[in-house]
C-alpha positions in Angstrom: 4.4 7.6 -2.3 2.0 9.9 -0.8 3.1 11.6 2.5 0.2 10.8 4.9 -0.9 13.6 7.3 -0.4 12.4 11.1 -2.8 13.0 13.6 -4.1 11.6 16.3 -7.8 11.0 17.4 -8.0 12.5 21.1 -11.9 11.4 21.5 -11.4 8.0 20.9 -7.1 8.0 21.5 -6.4 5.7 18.3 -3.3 6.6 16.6 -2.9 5.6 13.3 0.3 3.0 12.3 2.6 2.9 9.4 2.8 0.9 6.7 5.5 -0.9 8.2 3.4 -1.5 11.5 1.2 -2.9 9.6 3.0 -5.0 7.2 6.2 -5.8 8.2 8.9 -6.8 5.9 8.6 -11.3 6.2 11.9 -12.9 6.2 13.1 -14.0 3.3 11.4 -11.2 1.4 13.9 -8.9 -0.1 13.6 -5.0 -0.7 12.2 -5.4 -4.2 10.0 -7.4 -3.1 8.6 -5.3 0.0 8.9 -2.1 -2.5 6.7 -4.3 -4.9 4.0 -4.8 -2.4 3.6 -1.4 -1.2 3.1 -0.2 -4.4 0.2 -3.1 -5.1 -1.4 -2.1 -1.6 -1.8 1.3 -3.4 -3.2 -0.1 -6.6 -5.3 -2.8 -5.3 -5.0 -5.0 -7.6 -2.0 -7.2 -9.8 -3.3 -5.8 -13.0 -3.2 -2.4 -12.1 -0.2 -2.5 -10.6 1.2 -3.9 -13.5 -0.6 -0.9 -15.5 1.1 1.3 -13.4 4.7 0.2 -13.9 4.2 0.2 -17.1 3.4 3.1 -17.1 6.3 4.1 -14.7 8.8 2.6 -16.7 7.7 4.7 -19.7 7.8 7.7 -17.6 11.4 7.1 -16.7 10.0 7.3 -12.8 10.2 3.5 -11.9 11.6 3.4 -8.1 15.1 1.4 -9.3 14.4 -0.6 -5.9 11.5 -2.3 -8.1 13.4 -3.1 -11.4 15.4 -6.2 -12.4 19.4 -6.2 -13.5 18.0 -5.6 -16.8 15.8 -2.5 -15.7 12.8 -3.9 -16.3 9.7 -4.4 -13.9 9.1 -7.7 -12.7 6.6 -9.6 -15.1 3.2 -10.9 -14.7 4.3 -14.4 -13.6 6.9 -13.2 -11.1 4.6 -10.3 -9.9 1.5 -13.6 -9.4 4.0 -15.8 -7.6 5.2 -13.2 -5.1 1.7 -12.4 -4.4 1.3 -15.8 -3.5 4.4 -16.9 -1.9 4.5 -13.5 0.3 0.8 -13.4 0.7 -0.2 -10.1 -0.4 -3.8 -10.3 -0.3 -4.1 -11.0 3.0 -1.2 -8.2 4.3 -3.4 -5.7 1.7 -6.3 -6.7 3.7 -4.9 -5.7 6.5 -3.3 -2.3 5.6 -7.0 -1.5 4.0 -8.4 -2.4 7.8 -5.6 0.6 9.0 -6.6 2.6 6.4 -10.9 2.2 7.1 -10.0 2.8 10.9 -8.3 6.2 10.2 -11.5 7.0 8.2 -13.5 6.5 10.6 -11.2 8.0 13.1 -11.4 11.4 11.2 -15.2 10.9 11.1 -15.9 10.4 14.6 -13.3 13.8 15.2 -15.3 15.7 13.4 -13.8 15.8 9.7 -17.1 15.2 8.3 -20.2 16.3 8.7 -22.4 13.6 8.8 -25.9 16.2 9.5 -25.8 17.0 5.6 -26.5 13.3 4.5 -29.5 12.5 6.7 
């Protein structure tokens, strides 16, 4: 996971959240679970986050929170009913809406100069 660069927006005072202010862990969802959707929120989509533990697992760099007894990632059928049943879509949804408002945070604080583009 990438380590995010804090800051704070003193113009308009909006202080960006966490992942886990944003998407908290639901009861009932175990570590694995949570460690799964993290990782999806990154990749954006179920195929390419099963791409990328594929390609994990042949890189020996699998987070161990994420594999099964066996040491194997979860498969397409488990990774699809977890989506459902913890409603991934929706908490991705909302983690992009933190990450667009930090965006537009920096933007408004001056990180980009918008003069170039008109």
């Amino acid at each position: 996971m990438k380590k995010q660069r804090s800051f704070k927006n003193t113009n308009t005072g909006y202080a960006p959240k966490s992942f886990r202010e944003v998407i908290p862990q639901l009861s009932g969802e175990s570590q694995r679970n949570y460690k799964t959707l993290r990782l999806y929120c990154q990749e954006d989509s179920l195929v390419r986050l099963r791409n990328k533990l594929a390609l994990l697992l042949q890189e020996r760099k699998c987070p161990k929170e994420i594999l099964n007894k066996k040491g194997k990632a979860p498969s397409r059928r488990t990774l699809d009913r977890w989506c459902k049943k913890f409603n991934w879509v929706q908490r991705k949804n909302s983690w992009l809406t933190e990450e667009s408002k930090k965006v537009t945070s920096w933007i408004k604080e001056g990180g980009l100069d918008l003069s170039k583009w008109r």
